[in-house]
One Martini backbone bead per residue (centre of mass of N, CA, C, O) as a GRO file, in nm:
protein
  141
    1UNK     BB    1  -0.407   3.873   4.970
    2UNK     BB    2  -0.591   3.943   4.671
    3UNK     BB    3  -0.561   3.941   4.289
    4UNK     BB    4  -0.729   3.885   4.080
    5UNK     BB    5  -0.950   3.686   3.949
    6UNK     BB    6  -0.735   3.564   3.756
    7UNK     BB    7  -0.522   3.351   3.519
    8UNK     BB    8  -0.377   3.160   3.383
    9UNK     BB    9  -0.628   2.898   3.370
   10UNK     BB   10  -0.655   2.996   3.673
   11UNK     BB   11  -0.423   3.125   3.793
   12UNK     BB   12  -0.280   3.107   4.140
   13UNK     BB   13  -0.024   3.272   4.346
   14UNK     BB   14   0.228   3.257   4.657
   15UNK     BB   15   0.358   3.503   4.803
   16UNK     BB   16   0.656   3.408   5.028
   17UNK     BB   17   0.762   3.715   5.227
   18UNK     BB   18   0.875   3.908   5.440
   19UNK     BB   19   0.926   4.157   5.251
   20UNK     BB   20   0.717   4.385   5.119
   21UNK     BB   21   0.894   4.465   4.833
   22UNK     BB   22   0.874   4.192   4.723
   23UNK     BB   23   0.577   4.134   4.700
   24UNK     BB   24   0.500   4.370   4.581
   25UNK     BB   25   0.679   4.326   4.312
   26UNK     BB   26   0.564   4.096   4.248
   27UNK     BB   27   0.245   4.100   4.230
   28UNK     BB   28   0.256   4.310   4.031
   29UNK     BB   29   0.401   4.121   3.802
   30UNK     BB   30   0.208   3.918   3.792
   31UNK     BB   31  -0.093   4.073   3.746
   32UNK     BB   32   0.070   4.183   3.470
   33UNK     BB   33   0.052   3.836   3.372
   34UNK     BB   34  -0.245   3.696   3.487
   35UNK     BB   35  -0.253   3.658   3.798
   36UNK     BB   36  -0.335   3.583   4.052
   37UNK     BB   37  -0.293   3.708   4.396
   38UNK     BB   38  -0.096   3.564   4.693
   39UNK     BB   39   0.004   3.687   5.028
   40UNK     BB   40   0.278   3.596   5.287
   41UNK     BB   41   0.512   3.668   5.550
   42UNK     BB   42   0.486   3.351   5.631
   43UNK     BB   43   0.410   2.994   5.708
   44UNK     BB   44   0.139   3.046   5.861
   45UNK     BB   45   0.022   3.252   5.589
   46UNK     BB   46   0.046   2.981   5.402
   47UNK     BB   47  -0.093   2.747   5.529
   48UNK     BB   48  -0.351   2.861   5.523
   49UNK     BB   49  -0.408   2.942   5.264
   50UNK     BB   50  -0.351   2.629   5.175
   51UNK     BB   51  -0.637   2.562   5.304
   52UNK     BB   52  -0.855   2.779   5.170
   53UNK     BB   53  -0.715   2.757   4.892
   54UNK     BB   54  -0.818   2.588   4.559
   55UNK     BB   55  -0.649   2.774   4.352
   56UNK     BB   56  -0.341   2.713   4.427
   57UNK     BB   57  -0.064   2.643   4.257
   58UNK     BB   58   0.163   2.834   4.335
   59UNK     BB   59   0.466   2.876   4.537
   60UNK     BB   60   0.659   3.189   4.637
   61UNK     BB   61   0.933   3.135   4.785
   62UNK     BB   62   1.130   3.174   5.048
   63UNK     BB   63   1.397   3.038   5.249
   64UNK     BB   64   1.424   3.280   5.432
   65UNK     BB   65   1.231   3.305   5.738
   66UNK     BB   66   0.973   3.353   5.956
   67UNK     BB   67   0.868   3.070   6.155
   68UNK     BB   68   0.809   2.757   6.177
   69UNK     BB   69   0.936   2.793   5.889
   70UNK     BB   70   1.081   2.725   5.596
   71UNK     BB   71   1.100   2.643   5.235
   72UNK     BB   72   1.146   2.374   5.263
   73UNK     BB   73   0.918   2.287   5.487
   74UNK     BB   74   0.702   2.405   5.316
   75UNK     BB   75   0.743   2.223   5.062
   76UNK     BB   76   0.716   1.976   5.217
   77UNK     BB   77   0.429   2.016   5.303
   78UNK     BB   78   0.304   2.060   5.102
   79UNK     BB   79   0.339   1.771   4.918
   80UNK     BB   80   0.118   1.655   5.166
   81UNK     BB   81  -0.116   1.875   5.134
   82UNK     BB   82  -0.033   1.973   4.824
   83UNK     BB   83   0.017   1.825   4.540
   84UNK     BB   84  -0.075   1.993   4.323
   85UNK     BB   85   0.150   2.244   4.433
   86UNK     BB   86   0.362   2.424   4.334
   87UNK     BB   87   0.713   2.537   4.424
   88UNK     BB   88   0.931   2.821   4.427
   89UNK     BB   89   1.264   2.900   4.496
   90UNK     BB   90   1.389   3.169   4.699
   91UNK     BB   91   1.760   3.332   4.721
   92UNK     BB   92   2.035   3.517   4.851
   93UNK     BB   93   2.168   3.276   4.922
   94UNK     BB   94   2.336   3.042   4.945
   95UNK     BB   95   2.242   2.721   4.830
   96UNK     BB   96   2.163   2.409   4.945
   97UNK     BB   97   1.948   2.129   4.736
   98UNK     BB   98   1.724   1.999   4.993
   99UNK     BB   99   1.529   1.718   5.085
  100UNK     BB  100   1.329   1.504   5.180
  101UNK     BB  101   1.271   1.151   5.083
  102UNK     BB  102   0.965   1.181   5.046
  103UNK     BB  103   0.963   1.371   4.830
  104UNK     BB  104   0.789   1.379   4.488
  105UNK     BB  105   0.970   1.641   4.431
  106UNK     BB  106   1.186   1.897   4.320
  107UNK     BB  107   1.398   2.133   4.354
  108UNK     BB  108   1.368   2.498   4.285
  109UNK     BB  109   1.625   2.771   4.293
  110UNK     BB  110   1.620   3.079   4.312
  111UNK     BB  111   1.835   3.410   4.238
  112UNK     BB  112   1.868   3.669   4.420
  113UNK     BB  113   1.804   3.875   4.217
  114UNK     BB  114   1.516   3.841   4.000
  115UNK     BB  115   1.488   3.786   3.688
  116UNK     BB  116   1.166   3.930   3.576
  117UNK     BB  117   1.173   3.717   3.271
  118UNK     BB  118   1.272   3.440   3.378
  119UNK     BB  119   1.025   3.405   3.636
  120UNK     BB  120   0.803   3.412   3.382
  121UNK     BB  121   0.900   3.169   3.238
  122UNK     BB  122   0.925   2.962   3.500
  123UNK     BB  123   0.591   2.956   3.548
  124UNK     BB  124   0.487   2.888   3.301
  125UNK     BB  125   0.636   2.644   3.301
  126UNK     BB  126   0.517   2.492   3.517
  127UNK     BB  127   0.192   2.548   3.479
  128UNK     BB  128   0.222   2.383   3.238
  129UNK     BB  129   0.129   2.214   3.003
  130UNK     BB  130   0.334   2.066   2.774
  131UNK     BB  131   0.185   2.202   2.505
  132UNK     BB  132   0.273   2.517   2.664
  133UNK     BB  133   0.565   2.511   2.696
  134UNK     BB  134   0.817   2.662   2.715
  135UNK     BB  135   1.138   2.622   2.708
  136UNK     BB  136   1.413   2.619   2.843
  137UNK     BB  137   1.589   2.889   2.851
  138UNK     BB  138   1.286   3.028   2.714
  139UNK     BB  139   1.052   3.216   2.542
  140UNK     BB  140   0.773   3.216   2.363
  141UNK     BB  141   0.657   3.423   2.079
   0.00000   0.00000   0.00000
């Protein structure tokens, strides 16, 4: 499912989670602060979605997920499969963060629930140019 014609400078963010009121709440979120928005309820229809959509710029993925991967093995996949997209996990279990020596970029975990203020903030962060990203732990005015 796809929503909103484009986001900031057209990003598209593909949010993959089995709970649809997860999925529906993020969603919600994000298409109301200017993302196109595709979401997927485990990694068989994320992998799918990255393979046919190259306006997809980041996956907000959760960790534990039902399907082929978890969000380790997701993020590991995009890393080799598409490179230009960022990958962002969230869980509500203890996470120790660790992927393949191959990957070459680090992994980041949020924790559920969500604070949906902070999660805006690093996605403009991780999304932005350099000259556009808001500082760490703040958002720009």
């Amino acid at each position: 499912m796809t929503t909103a014609p484009s986001g900031p400078a057209g990003d598209t963010i593909l949010i993959v989670d089995d709970d649809p009121l997860v999925r529906a709440t993020l969603q919600e979120f994000l298409v109301g602060r200017g993302y196109a928005v595709e979401t997927a309820p485990d990694s068989h229809g994320a992998t799918a979605r990255l393979a046919s959509n190259p306006r997809i710029r980041m996956v907000l993925t959760d960790v534990v997920m039902p399907g082929p991967m978890n969000g380790f093995e997701l993020h590991d996949w995009a890393a080799k499969a598409r490179p230009d997209v960022v990958v962002l996990l969230m869980s509500g279990y203890p996470i120790r963060t660790g992927v393949s020596e191959d990957v070459p970029r680090p992994v980041r975990v949020l924790r559920k629930p969500l604070a949906l203020r902070e999660l805006g903030d690093e996605i403009r962060r991780l999304l932005a140019t350099p000259d556009e990203a808001p500082p760490p732990g703040g958002s720009r005015a």
